[in-house]
C-alpha positions as CSV (number, residue, x, y, z in Angstrom):
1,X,15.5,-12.8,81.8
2,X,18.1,-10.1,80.9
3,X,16.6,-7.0,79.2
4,X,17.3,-4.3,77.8
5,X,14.6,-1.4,78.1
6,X,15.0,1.7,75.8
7,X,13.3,4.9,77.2
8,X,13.9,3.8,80.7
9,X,14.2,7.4,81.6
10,X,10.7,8.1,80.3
11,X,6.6,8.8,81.4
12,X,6.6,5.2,81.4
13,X,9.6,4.1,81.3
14,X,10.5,4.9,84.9
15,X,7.2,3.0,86.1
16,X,7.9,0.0,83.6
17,X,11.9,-0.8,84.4
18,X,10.5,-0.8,88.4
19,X,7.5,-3.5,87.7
20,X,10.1,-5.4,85.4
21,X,12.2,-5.6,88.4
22,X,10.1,-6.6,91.3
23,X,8.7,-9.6,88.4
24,X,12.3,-10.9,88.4
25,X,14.1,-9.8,85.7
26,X,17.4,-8.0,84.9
27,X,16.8,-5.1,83.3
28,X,19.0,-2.3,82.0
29,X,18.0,0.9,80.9
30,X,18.8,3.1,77.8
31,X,17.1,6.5,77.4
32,X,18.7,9.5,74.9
33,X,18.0,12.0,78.0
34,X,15.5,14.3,76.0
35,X,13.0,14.5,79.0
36,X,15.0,13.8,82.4
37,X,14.1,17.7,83.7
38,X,10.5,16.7,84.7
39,X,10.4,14.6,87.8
40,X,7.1,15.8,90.0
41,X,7.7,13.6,92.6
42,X,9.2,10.8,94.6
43,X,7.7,7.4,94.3
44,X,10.8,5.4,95.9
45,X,10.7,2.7,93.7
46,X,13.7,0.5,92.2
47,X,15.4,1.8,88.8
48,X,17.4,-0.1,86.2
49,X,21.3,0.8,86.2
50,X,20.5,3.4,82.8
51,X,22.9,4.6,80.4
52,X,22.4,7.5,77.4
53,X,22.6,6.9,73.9
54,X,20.4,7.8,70.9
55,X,19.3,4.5,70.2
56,X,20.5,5.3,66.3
57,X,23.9,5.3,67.5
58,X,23.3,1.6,69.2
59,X,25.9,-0.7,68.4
60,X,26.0,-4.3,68.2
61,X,28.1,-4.7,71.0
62,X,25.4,-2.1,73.4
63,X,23.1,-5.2,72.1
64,X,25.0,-8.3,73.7
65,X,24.0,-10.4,76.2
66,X,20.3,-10.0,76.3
67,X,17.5,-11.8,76.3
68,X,14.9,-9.3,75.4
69,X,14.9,-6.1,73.9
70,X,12.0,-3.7,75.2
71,X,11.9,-0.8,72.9
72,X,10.1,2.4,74.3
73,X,12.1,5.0,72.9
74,X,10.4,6.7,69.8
75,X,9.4,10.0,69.4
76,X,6.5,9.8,72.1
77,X,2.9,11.5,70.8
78,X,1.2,13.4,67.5
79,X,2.2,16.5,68.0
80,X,6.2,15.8,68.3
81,X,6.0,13.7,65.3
82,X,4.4,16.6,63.2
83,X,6.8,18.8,64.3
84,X,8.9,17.1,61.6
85,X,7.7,14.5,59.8
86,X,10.7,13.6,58.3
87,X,13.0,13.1,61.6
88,X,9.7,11.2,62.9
89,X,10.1,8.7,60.1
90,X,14.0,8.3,60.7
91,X,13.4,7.6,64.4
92,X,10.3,5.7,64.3
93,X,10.5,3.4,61.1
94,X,14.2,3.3,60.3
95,X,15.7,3.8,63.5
96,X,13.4,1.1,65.0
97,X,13.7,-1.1,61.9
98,X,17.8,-0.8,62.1
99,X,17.3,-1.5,65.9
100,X,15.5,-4.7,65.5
101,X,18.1,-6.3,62.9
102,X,21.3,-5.0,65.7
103,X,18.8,-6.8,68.1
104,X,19.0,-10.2,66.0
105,X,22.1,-10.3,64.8
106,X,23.3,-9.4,68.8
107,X,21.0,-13.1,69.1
108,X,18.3,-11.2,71.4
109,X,15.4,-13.7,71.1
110,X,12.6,-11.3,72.1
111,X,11.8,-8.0,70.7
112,X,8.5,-6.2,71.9
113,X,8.1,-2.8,70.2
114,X,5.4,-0.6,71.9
115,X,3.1,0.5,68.5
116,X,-0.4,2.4,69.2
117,X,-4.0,1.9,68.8
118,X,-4.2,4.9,66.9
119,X,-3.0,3.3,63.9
120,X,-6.6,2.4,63.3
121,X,-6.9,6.2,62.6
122,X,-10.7,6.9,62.1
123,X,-12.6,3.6,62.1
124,X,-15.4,5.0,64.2
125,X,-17.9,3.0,66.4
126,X,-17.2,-1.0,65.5
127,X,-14.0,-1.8,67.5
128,X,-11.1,-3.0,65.6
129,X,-9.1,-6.1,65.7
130,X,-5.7,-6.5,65.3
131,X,-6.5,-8.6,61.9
132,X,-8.7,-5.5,60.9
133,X,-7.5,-2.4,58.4
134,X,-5.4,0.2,59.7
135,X,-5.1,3.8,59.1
136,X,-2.8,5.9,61.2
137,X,-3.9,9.6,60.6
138,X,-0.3,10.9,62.1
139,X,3.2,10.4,60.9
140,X,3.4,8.7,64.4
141,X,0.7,6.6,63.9
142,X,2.2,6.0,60.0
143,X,5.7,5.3,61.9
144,X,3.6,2.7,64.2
145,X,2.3,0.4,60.9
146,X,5.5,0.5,59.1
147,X,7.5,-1.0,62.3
148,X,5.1,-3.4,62.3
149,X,5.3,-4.3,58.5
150,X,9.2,-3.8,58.2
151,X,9.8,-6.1,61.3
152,X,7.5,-9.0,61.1
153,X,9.5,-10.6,58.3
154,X,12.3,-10.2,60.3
155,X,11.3,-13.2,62.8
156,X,12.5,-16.6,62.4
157,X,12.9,-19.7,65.1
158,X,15.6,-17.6,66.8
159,X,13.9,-14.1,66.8
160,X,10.3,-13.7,67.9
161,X,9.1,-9.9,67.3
162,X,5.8,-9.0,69.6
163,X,3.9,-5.6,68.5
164,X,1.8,-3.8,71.5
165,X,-0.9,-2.0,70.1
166,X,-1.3,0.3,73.3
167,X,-4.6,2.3,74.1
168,X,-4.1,5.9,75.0
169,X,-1.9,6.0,77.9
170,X,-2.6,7.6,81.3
171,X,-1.8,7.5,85.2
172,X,1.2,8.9,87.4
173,X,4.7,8.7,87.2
174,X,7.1,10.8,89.0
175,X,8.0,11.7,84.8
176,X,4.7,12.4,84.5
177,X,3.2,14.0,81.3
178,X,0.3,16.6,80.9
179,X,-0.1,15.9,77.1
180,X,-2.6,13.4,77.9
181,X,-6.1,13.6,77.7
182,X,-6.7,11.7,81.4
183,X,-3.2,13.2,82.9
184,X,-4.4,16.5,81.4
185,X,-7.8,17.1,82.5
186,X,-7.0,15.4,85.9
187,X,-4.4,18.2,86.7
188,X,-7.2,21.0,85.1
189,X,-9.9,20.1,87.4
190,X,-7.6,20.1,90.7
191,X,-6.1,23.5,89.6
192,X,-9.1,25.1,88.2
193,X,-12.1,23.5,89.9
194,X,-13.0,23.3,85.9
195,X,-12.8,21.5,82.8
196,X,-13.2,23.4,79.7
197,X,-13.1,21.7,76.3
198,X,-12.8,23.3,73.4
199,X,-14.4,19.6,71.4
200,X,-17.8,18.2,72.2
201,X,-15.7,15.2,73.4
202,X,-17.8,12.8,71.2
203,X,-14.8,10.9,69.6
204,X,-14.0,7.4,70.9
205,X,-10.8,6.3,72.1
206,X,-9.6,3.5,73.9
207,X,-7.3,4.0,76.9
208,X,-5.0,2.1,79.3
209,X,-3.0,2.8,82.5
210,X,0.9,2.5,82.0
211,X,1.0,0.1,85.2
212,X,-1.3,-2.0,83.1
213,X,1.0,-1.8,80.0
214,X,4.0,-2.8,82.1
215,X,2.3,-6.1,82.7
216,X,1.6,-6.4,79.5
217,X,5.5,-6.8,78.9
218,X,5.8,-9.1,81.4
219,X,3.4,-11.4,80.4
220,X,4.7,-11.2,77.3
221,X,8.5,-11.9,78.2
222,X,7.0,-14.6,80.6
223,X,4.9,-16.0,78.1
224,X,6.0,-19.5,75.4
225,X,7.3,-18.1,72.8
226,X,4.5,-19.6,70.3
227,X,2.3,-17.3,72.3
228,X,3.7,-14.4,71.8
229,X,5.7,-14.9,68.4
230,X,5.1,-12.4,65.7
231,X,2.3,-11.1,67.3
232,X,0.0,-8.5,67.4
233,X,-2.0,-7.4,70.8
234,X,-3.9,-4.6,71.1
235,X,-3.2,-3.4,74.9
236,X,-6.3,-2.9,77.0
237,X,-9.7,-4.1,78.0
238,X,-12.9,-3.4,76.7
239,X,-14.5,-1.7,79.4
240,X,-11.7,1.4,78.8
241,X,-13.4,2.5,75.4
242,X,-15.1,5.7,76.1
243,X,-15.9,9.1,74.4
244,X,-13.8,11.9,75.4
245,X,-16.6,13.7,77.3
246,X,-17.1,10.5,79.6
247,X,-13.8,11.0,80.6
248,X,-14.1,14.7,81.9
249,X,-17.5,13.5,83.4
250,X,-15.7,10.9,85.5
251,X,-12.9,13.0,86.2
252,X,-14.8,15.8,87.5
253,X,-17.2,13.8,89.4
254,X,-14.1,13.3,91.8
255,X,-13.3,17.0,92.2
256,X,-16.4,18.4,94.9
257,X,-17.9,21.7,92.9
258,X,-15.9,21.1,89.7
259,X,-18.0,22.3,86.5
260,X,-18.1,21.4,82.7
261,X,-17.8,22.8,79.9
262,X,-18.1,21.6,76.3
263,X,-17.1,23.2,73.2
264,X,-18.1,22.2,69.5
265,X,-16.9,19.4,67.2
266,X,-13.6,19.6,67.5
267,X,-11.1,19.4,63.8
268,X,-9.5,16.2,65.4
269,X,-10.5,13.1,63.1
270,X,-8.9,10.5,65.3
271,X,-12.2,8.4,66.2
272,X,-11.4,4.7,67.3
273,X,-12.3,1.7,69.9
274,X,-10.5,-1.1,70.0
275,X,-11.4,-4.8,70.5
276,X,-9.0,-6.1,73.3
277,X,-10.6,-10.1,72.7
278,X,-7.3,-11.7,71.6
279,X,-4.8,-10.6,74.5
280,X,-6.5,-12.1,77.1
281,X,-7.4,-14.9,75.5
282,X,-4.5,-15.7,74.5
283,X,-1.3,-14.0,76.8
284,X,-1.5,-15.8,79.9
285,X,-1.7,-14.0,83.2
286,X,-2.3,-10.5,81.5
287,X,-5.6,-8.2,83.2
288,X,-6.1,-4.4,83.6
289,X,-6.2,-3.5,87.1
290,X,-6.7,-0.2,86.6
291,X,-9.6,2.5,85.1
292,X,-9.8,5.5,84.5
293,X,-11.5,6.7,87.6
294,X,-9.1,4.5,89.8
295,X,-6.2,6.0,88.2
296,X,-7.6,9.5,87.8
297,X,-7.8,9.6,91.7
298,X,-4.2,8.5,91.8
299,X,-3.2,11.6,90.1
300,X,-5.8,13.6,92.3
301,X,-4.1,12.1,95.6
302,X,-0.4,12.4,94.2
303,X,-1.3,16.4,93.4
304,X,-2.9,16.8,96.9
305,X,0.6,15.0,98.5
306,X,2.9,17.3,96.9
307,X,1.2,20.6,96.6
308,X,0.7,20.7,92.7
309,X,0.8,23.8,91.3
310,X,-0.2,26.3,87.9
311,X,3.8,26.4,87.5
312,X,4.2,22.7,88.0
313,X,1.3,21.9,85.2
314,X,2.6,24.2,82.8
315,X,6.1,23.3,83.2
316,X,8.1,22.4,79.4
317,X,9.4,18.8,81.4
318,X,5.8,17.6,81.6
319,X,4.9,18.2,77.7
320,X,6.6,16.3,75.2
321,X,6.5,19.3,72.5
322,X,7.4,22.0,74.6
323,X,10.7,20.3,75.9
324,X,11.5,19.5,72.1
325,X,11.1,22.8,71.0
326,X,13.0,23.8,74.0
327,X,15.7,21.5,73.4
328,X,15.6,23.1,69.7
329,X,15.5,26.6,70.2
330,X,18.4,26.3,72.7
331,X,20.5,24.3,70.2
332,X,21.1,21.6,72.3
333,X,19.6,19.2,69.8
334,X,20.1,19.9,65.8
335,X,17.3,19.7,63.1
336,X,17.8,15.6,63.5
337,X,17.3,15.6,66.9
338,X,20.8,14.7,67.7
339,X,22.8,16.4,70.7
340,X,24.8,18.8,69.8
């Protein structure tokens, strides 16, 4: 299949447009080139041919040929997105919604948009289905629900629209990012010998290893189309719901000596699990292969290989808000988030 991957140049991205590759399929890449500066290392794997573009200035001649359209490239995490709200909801929700309509017209069959478990906001203990309420806490997670709404009417016997509803992401990449609970308190307990939280960790939140969301996509490109058409799959499995604080047990359980350290109840209301029933019932071929202790000692063995450092961690490339704000202050990019 010929696809076209947006935010190939990405955390996951550059993990995702290698596994689409090896599985067979042609893929092309299309990133804006906000985050290229942090590479930590070298995993010699294959990378889509990649061009830059804001995916708002896609045309409907960037769109032809394709088979599937594999959109990554939104504005990545909560804290980017409150940055401004308003730029959030014109990349997010229009610019997606404008780029699923190119993606028809252009006769792209398959369009699978990567949305977020956190649009279930606060629903506590009781997992939630896809079928169940949602309510994103974030203008990100807002963005996430309004794809999904604006798009779904959009599908018809020639366009089939799939919405990933990804746990919290986490594992390496040589664009790796530090804004991630696992990522983070992986690199924290290598440097440090510590992990300090300022939260008593009790929230629940589901996670899921990018490698394990790149099959995800394949399965769903691979899949019939009445499988996947229209739908709506939370991405996971349900042994990957925990509470923050069994995280930063399991993670410093790998690291000899490393101590803990809770805090209070933290101000964050995002408390969620997810029920991950329907996607492997019903996606052929799709299973996690990862956890979070398997992939936390991936990170653990990758900082070992390549002498990880304070200056490394810390750097603006690994943190999504950082390198915005960079990118900002600098006046590369304007108040849109266009290059200048």
């Amino acid at each position: 299949m010929k696809v076209l991957l947006t935010g190939a140049d990405g955390y996951i991205g550059v993990r995702m447009g290698n596994y689409l590759l090896e599985r067979g399929h042609d893929v092309t890449g299309m990133d804006a080139g906000f985050h290229r500066v942090g590479w930590l290392y070298d995993a010699g794997e294959r990378r889509p041919e990649t061009f830059t573009k804001d995916t708002r200035d896609l045309t409907l001649e960037d769109l032809q040929g394709y088979d599937a359209l594999v959109h990554l490239a939104e504005v990545s995490n909560d804290p980017v997105g409150e940055l401004n709200g308003d730029v959030t909801y014109k990349i997010n929700h229009e610019g997606s919604l404008r780029l699923a309509k190119l993606a028809k017209e252009a006769g792209i069959e398959r369009f699978v948009h990567m949305s977020s478990c956190s649009v279930y906001g606060a629903a506590g203990e009781r997992p939630s289905k896809e079928g169940d309420p949602v309510g994103g806490l974030t203008a990100y997670a807002k963005c996430k629900v309004l794809v999904e709404e604006s798009v779904a009417p959009l599908a018809d016997d020639n366009f089939s629209p799939t919405f990933m509803r990804n746990a919290t992401a986490y594992g390496a990449s040589p664009r790796q990012r530090f804004d991630l609970v696992v990522n983070d308190l992986a690199a924290s307990a290598f440097l440090t010998g510590e992990i300090r939280m300022a939260s008593d960790g009790t929230p629940w939140r589901p996670f899921v290893h990018i490698l394990d969301i790149s099959h995800a996509v394949a399965c769903i490109l691979d899949a019939p189309r009445d499988v996947i058409h229209n739908e709506i799959f939370n991405v996971g499995n349900d042994r990957s719901n925990y509470q923050v604080k069994e995280i930063a047990e399991i993670i410093s359980g790998l690291i000899p000596g490393c101590t803990l350290v809770f805090g209070d109840s933290s101000a964050d209301k995002r408390n969620y699990r997810a029920d991950f029933t329907k996607i492997h019932e019903q996606l052929p071929g799709f299973e996690c292969a990862w956890d979070v202790e398997k992939g936390a000692k991936e990170l653990i063995d990758i900082f070992g290989r390549i002498g990880f450092t304070e200056e490394l961690y810390k750097f603006r490339g690994h943190t999504r808000i950082k390198q915005i704000k960079h990118l900002l202050d600098t006046q590369q990019i304007d108040d849109d988030f266009f290059w200048r």
